[in-house]
mmCIF file of the C-alpha atoms, coordinates in Angstrom:
data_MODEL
# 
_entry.id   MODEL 
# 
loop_
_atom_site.group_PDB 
_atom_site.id 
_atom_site.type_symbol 
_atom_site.label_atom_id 
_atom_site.label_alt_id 
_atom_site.label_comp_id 
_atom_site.label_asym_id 
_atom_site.label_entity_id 
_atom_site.label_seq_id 
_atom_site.pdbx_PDB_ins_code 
_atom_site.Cartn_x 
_atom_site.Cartn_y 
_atom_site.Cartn_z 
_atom_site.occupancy 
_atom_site.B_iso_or_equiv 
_atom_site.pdbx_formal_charge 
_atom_site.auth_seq_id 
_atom_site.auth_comp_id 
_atom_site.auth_asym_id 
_atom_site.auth_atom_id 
_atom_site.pdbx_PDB_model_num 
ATOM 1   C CA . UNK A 1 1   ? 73.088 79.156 134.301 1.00 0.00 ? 1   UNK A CA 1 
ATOM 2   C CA . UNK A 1 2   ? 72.672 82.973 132.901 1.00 0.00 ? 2   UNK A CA 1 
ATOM 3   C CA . UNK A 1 3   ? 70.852 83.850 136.264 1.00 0.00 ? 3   UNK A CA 1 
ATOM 4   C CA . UNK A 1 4   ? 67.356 84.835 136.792 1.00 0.00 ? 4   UNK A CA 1 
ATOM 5   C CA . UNK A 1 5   ? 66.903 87.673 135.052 1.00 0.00 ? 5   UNK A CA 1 
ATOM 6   C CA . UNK A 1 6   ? 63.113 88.319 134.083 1.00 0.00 ? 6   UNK A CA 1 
ATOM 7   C CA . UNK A 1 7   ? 62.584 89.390 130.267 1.00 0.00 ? 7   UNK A CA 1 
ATOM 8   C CA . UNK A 1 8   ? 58.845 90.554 129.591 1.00 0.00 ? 8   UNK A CA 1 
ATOM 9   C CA . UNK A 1 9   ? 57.546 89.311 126.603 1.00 0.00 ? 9   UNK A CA 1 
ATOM 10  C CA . UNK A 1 10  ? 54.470 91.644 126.828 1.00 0.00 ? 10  UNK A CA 1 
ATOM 11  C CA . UNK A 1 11  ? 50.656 91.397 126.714 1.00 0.00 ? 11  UNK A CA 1 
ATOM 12  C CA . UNK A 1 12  ? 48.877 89.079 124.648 1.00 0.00 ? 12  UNK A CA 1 
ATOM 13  C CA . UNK A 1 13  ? 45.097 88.273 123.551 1.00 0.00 ? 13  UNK A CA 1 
ATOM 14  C CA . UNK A 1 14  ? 44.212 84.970 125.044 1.00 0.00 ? 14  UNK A CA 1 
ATOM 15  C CA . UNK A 1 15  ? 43.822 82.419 122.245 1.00 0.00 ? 15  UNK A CA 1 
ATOM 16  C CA . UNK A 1 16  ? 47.024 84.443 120.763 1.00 0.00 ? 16  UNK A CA 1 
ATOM 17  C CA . UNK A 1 17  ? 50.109 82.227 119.561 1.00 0.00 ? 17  UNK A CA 1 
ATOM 18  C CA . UNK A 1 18  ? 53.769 83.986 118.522 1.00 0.00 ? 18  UNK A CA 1 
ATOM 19  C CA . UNK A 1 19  ? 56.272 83.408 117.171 1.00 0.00 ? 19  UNK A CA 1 
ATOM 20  C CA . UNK A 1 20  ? 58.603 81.056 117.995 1.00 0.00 ? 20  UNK A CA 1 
ATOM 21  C CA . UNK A 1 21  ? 60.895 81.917 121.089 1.00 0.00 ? 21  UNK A CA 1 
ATOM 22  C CA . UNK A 1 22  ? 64.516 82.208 120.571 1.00 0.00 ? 22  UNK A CA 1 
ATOM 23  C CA . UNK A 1 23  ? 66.903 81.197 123.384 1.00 0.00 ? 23  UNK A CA 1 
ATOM 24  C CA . UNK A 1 24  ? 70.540 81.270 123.067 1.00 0.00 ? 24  UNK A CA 1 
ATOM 25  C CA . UNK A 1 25  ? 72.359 79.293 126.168 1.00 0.00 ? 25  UNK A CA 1 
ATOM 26  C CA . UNK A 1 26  ? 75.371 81.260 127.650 1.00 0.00 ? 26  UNK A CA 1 
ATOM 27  C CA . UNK A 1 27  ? 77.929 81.299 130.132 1.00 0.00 ? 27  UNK A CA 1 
ATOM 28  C CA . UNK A 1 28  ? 78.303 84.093 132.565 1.00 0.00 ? 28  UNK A CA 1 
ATOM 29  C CA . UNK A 1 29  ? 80.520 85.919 130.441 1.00 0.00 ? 29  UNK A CA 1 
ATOM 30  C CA . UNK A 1 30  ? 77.760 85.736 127.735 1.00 0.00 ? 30  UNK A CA 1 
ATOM 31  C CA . UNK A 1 31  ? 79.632 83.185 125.677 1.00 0.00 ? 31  UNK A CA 1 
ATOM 32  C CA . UNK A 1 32  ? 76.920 80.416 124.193 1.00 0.00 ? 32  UNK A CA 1 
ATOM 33  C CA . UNK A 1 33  ? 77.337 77.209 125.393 1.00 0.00 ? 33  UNK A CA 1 
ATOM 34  C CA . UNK A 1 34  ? 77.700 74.261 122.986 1.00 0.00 ? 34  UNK A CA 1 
ATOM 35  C CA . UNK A 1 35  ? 74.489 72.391 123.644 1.00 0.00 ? 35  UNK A CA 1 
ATOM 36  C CA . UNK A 1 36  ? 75.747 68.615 121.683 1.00 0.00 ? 36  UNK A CA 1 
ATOM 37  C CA . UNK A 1 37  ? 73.645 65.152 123.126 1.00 0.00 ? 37  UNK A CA 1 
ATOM 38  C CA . UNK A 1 38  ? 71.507 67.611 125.451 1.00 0.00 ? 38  UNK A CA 1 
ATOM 39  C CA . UNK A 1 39  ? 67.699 68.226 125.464 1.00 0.00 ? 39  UNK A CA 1 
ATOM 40  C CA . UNK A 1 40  ? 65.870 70.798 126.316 1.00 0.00 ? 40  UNK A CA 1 
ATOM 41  C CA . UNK A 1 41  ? 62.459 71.544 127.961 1.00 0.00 ? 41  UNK A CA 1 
ATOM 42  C CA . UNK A 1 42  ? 60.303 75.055 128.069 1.00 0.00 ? 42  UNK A CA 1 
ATOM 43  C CA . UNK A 1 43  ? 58.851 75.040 131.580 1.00 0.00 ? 43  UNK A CA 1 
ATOM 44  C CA . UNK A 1 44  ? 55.859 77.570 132.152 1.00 0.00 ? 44  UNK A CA 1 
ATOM 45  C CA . UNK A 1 45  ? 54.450 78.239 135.415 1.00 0.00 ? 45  UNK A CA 1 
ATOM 46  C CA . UNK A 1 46  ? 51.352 80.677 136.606 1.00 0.00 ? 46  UNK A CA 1 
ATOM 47  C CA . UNK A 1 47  ? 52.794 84.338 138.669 1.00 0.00 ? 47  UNK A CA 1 
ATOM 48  C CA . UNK A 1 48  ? 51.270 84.460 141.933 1.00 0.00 ? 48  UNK A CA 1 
ATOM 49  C CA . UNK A 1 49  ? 47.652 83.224 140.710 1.00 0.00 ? 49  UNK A CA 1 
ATOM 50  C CA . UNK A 1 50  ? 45.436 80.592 141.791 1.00 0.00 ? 50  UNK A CA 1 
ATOM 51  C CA . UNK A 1 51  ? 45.289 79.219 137.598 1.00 0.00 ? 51  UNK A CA 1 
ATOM 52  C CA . UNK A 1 52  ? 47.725 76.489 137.382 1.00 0.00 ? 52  UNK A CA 1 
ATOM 53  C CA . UNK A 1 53  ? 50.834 76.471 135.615 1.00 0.00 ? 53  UNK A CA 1 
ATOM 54  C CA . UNK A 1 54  ? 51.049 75.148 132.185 1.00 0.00 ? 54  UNK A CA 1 
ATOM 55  C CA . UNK A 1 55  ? 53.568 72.444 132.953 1.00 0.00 ? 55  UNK A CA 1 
ATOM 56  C CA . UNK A 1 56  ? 56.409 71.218 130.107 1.00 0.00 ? 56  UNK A CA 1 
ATOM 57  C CA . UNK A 1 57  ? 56.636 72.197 126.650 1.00 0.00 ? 57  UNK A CA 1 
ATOM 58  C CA . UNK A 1 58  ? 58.639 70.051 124.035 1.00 0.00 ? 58  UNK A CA 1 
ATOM 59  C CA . UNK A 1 59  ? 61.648 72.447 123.007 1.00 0.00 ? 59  UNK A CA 1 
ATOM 60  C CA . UNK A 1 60  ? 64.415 71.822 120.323 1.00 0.00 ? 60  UNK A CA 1 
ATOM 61  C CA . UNK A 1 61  ? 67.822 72.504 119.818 1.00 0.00 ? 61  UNK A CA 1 
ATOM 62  C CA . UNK A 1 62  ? 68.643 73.300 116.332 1.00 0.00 ? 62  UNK A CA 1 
ATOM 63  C CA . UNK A 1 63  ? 71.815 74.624 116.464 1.00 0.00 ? 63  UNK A CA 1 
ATOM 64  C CA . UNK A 1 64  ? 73.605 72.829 119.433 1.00 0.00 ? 64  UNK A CA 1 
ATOM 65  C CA . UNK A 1 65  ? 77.220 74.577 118.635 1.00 0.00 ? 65  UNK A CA 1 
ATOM 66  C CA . UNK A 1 66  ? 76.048 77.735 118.966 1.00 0.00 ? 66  UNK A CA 1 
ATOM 67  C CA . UNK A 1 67  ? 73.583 77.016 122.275 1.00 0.00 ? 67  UNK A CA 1 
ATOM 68  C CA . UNK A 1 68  ? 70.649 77.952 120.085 1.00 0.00 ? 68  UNK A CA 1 
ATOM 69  C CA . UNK A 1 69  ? 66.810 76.220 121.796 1.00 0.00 ? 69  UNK A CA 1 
ATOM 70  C CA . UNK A 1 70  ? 63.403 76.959 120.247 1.00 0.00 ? 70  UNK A CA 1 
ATOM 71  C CA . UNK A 1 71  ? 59.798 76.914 121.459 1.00 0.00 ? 71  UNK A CA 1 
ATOM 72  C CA . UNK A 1 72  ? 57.064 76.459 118.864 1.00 0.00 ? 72  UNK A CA 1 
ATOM 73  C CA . UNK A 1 73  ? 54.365 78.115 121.517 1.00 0.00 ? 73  UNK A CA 1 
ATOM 74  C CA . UNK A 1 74  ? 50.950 76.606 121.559 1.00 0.00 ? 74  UNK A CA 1 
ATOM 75  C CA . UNK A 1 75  ? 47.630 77.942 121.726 1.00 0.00 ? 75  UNK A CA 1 
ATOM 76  C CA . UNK A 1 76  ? 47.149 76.024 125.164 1.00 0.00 ? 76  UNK A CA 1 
ATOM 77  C CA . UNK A 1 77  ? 49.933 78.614 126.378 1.00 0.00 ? 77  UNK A CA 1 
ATOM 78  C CA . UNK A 1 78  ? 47.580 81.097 125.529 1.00 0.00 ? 78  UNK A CA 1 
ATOM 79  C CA . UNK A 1 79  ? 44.146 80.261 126.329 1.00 0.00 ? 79  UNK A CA 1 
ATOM 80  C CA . UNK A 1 80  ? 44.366 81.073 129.774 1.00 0.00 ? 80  UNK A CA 1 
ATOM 81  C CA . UNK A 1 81  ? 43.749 84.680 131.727 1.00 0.00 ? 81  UNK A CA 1 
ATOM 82  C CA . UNK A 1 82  ? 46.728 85.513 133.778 1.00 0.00 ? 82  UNK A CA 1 
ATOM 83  C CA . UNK A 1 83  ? 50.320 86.471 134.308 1.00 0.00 ? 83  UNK A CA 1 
ATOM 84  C CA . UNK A 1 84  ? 52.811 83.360 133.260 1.00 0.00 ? 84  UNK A CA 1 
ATOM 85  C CA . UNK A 1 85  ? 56.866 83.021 133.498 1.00 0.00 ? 85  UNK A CA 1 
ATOM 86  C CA . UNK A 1 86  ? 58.934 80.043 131.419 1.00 0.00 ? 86  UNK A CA 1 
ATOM 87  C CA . UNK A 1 87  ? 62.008 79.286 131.420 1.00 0.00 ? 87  UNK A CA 1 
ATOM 88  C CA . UNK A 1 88  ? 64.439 77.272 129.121 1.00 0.00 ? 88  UNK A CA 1 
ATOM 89  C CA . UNK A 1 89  ? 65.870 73.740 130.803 1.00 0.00 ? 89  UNK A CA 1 
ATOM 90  C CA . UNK A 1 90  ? 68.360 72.154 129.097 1.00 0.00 ? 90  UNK A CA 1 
ATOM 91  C CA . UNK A 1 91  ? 70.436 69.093 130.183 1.00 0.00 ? 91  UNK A CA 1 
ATOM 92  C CA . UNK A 1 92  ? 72.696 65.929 129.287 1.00 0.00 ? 92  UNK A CA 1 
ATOM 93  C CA . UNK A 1 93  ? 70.844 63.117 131.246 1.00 0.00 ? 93  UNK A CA 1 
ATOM 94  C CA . UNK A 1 94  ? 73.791 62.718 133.394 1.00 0.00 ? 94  UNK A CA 1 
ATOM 95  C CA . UNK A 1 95  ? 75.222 65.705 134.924 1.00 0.00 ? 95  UNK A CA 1 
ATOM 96  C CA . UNK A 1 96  ? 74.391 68.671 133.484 1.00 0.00 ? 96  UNK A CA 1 
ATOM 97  C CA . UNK A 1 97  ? 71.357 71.059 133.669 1.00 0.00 ? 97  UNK A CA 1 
ATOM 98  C CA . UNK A 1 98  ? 71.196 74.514 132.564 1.00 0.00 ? 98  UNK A CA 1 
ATOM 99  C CA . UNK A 1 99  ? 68.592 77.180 133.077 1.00 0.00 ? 99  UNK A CA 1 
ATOM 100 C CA . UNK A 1 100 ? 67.998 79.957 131.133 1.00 0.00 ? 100 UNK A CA 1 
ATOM 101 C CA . UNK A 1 101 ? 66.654 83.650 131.753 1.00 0.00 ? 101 UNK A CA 1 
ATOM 102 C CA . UNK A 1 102 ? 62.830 83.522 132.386 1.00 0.00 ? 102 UNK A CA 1 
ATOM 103 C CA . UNK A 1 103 ? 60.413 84.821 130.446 1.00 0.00 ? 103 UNK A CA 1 
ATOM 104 C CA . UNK A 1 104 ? 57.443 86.072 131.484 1.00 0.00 ? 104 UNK A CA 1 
ATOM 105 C CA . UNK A 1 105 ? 54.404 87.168 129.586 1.00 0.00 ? 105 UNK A CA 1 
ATOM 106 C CA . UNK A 1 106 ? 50.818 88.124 130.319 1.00 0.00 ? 106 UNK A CA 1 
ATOM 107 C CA . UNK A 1 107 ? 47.573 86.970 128.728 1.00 0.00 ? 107 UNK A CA 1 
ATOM 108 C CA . UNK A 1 108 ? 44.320 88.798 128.617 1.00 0.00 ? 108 UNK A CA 1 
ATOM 109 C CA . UNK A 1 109 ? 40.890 89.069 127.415 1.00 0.00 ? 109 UNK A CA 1 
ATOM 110 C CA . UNK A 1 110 ? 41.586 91.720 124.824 1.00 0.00 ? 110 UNK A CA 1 
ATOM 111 C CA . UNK A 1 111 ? 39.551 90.561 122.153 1.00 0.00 ? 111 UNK A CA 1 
ATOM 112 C CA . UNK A 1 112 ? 38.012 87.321 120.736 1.00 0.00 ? 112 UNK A CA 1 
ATOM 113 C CA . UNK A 1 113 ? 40.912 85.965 118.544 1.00 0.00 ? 113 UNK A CA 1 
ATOM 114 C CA . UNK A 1 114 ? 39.612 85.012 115.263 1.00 0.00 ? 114 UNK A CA 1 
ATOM 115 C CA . UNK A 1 115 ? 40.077 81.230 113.539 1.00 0.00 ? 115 UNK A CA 1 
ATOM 116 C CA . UNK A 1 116 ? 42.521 82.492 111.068 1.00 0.00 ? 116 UNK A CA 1 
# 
């Protein structure tokens, strides 16, 4: 585990979508962690709000040498008012589970995102 440092991800329209999140797996020392036979899950969760949290989001691991996990982020993850943290899980069925940093990002009523 990398610890639990928060990185913001920033405000967002509701009804926004991003681009895919990035997360490299490391060590302590910052060395990535060679993610072979694991899976990996994006877990969001609502910040101090009565909305509830978004629950489990399909990740993948492209790259598992190089401890390299994606999140294709959905417009459910988005549609939502509120303040929301995820963090990457990734684990071996067996014995290990890793956490990643958490993320945290907020969503607002901005504007009305067009159907582009």
């Amino acid at each position: 585990m990398t610890g639990q440092t928060i990185v913001n991800l920033g405000v967002f329209a509701k009804g926004e979508i991003p681009e895919t999140l990035q997360i490299t797996i490391q060590d302590v020392d910052g060395v990535a962690i060679d993610l072979s036979g694991m899976t990996a899950d994006f877990v969001i969760e609502a910040v101090r709000q009565t909305v509830a949290g978004l629950g489990t989001g399909a990740a993948t691991i492209p790259t598992p040498t190089s401890g390299l996990t994606q999140y294709v982020w959905v417009a459910a993850d988005f549609g939502t008012i509120g303040t929301f943290r995820g963090q990457m899980w990734v684990g071996d069925a067996v014995a290990i589970r890793l956490g990643s940093s958490i993320y945290q990002y907020e969503v607002e009523e901005i504007t009305t995102a067009p159907s582009v």
